[in-house]
BALUMSE-215549 format. One record per residue (C-alpha): x, y, z; residue number from 1; residue in one letter. Coordinates in Angstrom, 2 decimals. Example, Ala and Ser with C-alpha at 12.3 -4.5 7.8 and 13.67 -1.06 7.14 Angstrom:
<romis>
+---------+---------+---------+-----+------+
|      xx |      yy |      zz |  nr | rest |
+---------+---------+---------+-----+------+
|   12.30 |   -4.50 |    7.80 |   1 |    A |
|   13.67 |   -1.06 |    7.14 |   2 |    S |
+---------+---------+---------+-----+------+
</romis>
This chain:
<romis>
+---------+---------+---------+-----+------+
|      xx |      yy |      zz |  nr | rest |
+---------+---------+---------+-----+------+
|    4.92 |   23.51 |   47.59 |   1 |    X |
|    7.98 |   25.08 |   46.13 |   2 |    X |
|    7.85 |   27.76 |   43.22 |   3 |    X |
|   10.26 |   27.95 |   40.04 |   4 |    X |
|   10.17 |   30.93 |   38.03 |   5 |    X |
|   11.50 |   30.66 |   34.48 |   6 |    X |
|   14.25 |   33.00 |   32.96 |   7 |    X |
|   13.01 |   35.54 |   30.60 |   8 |    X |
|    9.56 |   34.75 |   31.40 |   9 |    X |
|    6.83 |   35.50 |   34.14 |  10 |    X |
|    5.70 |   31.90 |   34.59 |  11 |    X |
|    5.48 |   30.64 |   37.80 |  12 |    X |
|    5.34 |   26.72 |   37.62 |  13 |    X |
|    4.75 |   24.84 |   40.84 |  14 |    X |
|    6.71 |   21.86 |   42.15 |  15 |    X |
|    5.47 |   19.14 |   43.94 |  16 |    X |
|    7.25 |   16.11 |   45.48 |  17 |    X |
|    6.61 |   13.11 |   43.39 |  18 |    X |
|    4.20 |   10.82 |   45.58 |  19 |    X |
|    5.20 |    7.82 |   43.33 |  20 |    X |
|    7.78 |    5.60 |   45.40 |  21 |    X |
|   11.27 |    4.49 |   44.11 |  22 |    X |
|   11.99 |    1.70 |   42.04 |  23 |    X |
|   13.72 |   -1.52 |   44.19 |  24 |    X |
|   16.93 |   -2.41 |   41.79 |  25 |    X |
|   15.58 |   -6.46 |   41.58 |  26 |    X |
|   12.51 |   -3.87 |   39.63 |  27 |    X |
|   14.36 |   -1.57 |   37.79 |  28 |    X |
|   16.90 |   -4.77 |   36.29 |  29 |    X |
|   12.99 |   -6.19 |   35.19 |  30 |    X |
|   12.34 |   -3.44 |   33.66 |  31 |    X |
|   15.44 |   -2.47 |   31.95 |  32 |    X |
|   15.40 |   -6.70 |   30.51 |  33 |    X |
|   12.21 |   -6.20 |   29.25 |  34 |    X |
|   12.68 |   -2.94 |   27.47 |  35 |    X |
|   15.49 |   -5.04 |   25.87 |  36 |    X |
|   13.67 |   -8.35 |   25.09 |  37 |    X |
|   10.97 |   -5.84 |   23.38 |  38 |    X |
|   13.45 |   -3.63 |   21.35 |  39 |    X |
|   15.33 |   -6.72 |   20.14 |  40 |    X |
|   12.05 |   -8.88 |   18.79 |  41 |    X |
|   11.23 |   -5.59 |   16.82 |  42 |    X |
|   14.18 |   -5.24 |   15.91 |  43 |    X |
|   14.43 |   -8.77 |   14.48 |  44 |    X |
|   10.88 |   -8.20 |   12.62 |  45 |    X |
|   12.68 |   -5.34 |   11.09 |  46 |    X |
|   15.33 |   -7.04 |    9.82 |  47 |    X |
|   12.91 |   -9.82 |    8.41 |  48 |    X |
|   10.82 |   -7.75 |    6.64 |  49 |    X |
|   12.56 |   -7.45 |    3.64 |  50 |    X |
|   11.71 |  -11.11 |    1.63 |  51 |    X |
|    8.76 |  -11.10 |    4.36 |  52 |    X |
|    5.60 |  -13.38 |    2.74 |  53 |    X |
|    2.87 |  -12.97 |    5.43 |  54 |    X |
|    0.20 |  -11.39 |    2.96 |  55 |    X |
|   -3.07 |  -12.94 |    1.53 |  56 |    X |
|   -2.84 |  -15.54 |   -1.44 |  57 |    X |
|   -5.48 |  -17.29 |   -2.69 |  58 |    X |
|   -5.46 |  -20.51 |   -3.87 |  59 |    X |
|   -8.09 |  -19.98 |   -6.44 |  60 |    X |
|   -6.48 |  -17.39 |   -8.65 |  61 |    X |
|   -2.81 |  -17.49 |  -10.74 |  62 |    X |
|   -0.71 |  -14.63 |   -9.73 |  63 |    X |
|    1.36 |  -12.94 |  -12.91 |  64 |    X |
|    4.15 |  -10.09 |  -12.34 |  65 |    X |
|    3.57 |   -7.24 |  -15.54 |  66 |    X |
|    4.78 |   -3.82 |  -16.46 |  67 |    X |
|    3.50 |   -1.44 |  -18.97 |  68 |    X |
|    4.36 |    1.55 |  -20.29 |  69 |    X |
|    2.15 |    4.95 |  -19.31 |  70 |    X |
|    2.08 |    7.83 |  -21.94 |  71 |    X |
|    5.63 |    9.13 |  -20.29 |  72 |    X |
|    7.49 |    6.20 |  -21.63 |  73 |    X |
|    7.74 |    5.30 |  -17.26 |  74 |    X |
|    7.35 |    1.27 |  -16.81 |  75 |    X |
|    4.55 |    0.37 |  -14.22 |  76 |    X |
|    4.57 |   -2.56 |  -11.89 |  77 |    X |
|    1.41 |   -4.68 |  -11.35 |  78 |    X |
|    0.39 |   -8.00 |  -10.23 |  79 |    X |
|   -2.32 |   -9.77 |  -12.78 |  80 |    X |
|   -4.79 |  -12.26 |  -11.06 |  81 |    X |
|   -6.52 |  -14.65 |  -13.28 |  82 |    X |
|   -9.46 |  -17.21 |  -11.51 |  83 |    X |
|   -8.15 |  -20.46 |  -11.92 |  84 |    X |
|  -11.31 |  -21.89 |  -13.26 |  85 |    X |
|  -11.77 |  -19.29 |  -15.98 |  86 |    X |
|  -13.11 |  -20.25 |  -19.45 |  87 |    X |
|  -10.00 |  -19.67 |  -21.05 |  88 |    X |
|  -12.27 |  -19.27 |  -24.85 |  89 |    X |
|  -14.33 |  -16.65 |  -23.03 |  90 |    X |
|  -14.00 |  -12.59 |  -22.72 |  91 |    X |
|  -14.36 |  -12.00 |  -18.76 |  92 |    X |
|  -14.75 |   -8.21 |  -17.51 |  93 |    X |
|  -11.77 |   -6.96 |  -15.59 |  94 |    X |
|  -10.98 |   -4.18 |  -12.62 |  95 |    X |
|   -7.53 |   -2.39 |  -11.96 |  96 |    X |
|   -6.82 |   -1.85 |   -8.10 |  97 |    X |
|   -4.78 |    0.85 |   -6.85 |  98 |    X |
|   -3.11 |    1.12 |   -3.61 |  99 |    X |
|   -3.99 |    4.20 |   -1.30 | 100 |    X |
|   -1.40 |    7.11 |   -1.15 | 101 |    X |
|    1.46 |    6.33 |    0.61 | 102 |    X |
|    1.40 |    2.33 |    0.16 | 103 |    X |
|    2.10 |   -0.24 |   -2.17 | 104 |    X |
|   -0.14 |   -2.54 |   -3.75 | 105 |    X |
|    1.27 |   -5.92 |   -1.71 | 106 |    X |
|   -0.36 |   -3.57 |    1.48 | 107 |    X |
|   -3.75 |   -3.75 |    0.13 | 108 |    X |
|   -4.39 |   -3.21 |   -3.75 | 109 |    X |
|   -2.88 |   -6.88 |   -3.83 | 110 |    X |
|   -5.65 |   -8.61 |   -1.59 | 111 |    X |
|   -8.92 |   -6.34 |   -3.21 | 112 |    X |
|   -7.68 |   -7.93 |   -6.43 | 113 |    X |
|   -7.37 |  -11.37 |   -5.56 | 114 |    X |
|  -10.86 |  -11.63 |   -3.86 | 115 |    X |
|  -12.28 |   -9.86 |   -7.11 | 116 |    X |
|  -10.62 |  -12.14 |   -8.87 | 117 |    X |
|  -11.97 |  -15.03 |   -6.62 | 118 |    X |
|  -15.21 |  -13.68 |   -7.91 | 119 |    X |
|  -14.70 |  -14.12 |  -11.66 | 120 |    X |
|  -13.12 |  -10.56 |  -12.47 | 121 |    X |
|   -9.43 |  -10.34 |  -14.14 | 122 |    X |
|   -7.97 |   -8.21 |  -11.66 | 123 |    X |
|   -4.91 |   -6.60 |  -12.17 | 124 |    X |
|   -3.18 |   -4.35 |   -8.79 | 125 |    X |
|   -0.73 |   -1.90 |   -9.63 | 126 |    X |
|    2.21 |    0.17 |   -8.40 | 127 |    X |
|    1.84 |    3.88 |   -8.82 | 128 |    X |
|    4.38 |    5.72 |  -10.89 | 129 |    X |
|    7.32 |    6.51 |   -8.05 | 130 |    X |
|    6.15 |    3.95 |   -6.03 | 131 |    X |
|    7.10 |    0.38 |   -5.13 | 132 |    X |
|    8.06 |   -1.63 |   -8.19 | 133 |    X |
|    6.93 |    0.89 |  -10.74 | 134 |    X |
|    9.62 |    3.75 |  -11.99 | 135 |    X |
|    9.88 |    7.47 |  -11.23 | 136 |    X |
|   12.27 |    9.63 |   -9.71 | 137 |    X |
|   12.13 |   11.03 |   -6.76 | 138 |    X |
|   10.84 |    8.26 |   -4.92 | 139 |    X |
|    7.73 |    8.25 |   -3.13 | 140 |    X |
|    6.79 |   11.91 |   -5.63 | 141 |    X |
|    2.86 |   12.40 |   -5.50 | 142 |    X |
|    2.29 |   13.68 |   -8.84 | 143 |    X |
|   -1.53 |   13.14 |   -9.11 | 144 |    X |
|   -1.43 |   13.88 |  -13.17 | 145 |    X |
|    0.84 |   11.09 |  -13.44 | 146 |    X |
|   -0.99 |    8.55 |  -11.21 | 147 |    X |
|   -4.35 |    9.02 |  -13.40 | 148 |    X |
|   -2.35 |    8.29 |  -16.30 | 149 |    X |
|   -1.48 |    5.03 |  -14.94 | 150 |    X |
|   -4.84 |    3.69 |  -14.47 | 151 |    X |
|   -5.67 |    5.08 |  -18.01 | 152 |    X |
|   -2.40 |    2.68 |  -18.92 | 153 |    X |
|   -3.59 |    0.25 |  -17.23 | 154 |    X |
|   -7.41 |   -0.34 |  -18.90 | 155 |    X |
|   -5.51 |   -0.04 |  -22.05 | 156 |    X |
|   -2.89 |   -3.17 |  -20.80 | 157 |    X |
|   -5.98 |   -4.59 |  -19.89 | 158 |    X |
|   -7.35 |   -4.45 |  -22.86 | 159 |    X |
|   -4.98 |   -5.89 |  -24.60 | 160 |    X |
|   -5.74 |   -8.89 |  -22.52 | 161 |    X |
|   -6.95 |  -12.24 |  -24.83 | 162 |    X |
|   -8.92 |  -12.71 |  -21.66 | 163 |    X |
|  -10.35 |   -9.61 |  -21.16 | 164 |    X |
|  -13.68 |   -8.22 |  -22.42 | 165 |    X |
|  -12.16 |   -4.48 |  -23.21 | 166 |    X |
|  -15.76 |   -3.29 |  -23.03 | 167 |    X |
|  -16.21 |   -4.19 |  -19.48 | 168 |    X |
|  -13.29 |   -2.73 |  -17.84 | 169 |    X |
|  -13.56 |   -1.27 |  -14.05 | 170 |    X |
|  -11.17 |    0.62 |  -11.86 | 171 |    X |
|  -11.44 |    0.34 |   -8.07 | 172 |    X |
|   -9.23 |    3.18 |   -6.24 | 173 |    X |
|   -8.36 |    2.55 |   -2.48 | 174 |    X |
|   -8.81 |    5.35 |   -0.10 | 175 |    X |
|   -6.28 |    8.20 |   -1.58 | 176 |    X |
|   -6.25 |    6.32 |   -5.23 | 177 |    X |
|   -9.99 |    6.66 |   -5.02 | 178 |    X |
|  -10.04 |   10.09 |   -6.56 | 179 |    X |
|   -7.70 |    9.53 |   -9.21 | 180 |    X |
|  -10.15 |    7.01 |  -10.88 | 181 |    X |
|  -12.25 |    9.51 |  -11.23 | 182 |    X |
|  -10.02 |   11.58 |  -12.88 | 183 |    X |
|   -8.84 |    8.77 |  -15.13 | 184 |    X |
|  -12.68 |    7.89 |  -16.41 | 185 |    X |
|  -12.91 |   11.56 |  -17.08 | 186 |    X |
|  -10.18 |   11.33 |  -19.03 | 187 |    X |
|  -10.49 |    7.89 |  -21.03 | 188 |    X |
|  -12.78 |    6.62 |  -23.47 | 189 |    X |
|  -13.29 |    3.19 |  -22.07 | 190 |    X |
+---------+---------+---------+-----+------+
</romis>
């Protein structure tokens, strides 16, 4: 076994010859195509995921796009889901669903809402402040104070809601949004 000692250093490594056998070239072409097939089909998903529409939609609940204001005058983006069957003379309760940190609420908010809604709830899935649809510069910012304002703005869009029983308002936070609804009912009346 042959030694190599390292410059500035006192580490003595030892080298070994590689027991693995050479690639044949008929091989190393296989391998080389298939490294390309691969890189190109995720390459292609990449380019398609922008208009992509591979997520969850139930057929028994009405999709709406909405925006509201929070207290800093910043618009946020949600997605209002409304059981088909509802008794449209009725006040129904109603849950907000916020996306974990990091994400958006098509990745997950999005599908919680629509099976709550599925289950008789007015669900309505929103975009944090500086995230997805919703406003806020710099992109992407976590700015905790702001997020629990949002789900205060949104039981109060809620609320406003001729569907929605204002007393019976929920908030559901997913994973990192979980601890902001805590915040938020500390902080709001309903």
């Amino acid at each position: 076994m042959k030694t190599r000692k390292f410059e500035n250093s006192n580490l003595e490594v030892g080298l070994r010859r590689s027991s693995c056998t050479p690639l044949k070239a008929p091989m190393k072409k296989l391998i080389i195509s298939l490294a390309l097939l691969t890189s190109s089909f995720s390459a292609l998903g990449a380019d398609m995921s922008k208009g992509a529409d591979n997520f969850y939609k139930s057929d028994k609940v009405t999709a709406q796009k909405v925006t509201f204001k929070n207290q800093y005058n910043m618009t946020v983006a949600g997605n209002l889901f409304v059981p088909n069957d509802l008794n449209q003379g009725a006040k129904h309760p109603a849950i907000v669903v916020g996306h974990p940190m990091g994400a958006v609420k098509e990745q997950s908010a999005n599908l919680y809402a629509q099976k709550l809604a599925e289950q008789g709830f007015v669900a309505l899935s929103l975009d944090l402040s500086f995230w997805g649809e919703s406003e806020g510069q710099p992109r992407n910012a976590v700015l905790p104070d702001v997020y629990t304002e949002d789900f205060s703005a949104a039981v109060d869009f809620l609320g406003t809601r001729p569907l929605v029983d204002r007393d019976r308002i929920g908030v559901l936070g997913i994973c990192g949004s979980g601890g902001l609804v805590i915040s938020a009912a500390k902080l709001t009346r309903e």
